[in-house]
N, C-alpha and C positions, 0 to 999 in steps of 0.2 A: 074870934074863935073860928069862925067859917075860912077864914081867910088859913088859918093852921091848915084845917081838915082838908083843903084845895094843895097847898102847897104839899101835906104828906101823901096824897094820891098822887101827883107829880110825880114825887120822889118816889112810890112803890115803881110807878108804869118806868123814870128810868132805869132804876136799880135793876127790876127785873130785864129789863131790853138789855140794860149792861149782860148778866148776865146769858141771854140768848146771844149777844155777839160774841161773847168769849167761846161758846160751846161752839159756834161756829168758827172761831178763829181756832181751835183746837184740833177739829176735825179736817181742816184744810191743813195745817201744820202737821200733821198726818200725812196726810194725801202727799205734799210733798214732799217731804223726807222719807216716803214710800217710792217715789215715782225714779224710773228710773234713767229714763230718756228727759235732756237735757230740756227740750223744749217744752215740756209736759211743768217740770220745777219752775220754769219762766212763769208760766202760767198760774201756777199756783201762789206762785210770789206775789204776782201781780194781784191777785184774789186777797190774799193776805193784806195785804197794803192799801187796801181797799175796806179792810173791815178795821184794820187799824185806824183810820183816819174819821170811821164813824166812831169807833169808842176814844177818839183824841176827842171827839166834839162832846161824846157825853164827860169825858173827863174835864172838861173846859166849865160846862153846865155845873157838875160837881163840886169845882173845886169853888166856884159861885156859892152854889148853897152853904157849904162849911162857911164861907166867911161872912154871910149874911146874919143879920140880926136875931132872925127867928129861930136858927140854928142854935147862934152862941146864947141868947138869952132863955132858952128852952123852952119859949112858945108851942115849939114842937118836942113830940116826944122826944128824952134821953138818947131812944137805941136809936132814931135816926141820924144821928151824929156819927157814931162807930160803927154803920153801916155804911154811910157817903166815903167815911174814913178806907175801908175795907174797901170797897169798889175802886177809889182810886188806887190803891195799892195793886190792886188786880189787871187793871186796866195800864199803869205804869208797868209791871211784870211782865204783860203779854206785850209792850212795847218792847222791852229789854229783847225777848224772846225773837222778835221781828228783824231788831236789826243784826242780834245773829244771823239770821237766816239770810240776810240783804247782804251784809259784809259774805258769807258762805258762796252765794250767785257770783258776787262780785268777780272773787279769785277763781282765774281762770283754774278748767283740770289739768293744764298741763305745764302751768308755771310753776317753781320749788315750791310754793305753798300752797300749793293745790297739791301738789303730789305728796307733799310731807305729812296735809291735812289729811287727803284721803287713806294713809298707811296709819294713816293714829284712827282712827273710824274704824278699820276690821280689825 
C-alpha cells in the first residue's frame, strides 16, 4: 500500500510538471509565431526544442508507468491511468506542433515554398 501512495505522488508531481512545460512550450510558441525578425524565430525554436525534449523524457517515464503492473492491475487508483493516458496524448501533440514549427524554420523565405507558404499565412 505505501509503495501505491509513493508511486501516485510521483505520478501527481509528473503530470503536474507535464503540465507546467506544455504551458510553457505554448507561450514560447507564441512568442515565435509573433516574432518577426528571422533570428529572434531561431531563437525561439531553439527554446521550443528544448522543452520538447524534457516533456519526451516525461513522456518516456509515462509511457513506463501505463505498462507497469501497478497501473494495469489497479494497485493504483483507476483515474491514474486515463490521466498518464491524457498526458501522453498531450505531450505527443505538442511534439506534432514542434515539428511543424522545425519543418516552417527549415524552408527557406525565399525558396517557392517559402514564398507559397508565406502567401497561404496572410
Amino acid at each position: 500500500m505505501e509503495a501505491s501512495l509513493k508511486l501516485e505522488g510521483e505520478i501527481d508531481r509528473a503530470l503536474k510538471e507535464v503540465q507546467e512545460r506544455v504551458d510553457v512550450f505554448d507561450s514560447i510558441w507564441n512568442k515565435a509565431y509573433d516574432a518577426d525578425d528571422a533570428n529572434q524565430k531561431e531563437k525561439f525554436e531553439a527554446d521550443l526544442k528544448k522543452e520538447i525534449e524534457k516533456l519526451q523524457r516525461y513522456r518516456d517515464q509515462i509511457k513506463t508507468w501505463i505498462q507497469s503492473s501497478e497501473i494495469k492491475d489497479k494497485k493504483v487508483s483507476a483515474s491514474y491511468e486515463q490521466a498518464l493516458v491524457d498526458a501522453q496524448k498531450l505531450i505527443e501533440r505538442e511534439m506534432g506542433r514542434f515539428e511543424i514549427c522545425e519543418e516552417e524554420t527549415k524552408t527557406k523565405a525565399f525558396t517557392k515554398e517559402g514564398l507559397g507558404q508565406h502567401s497561404k499565412t496572410k
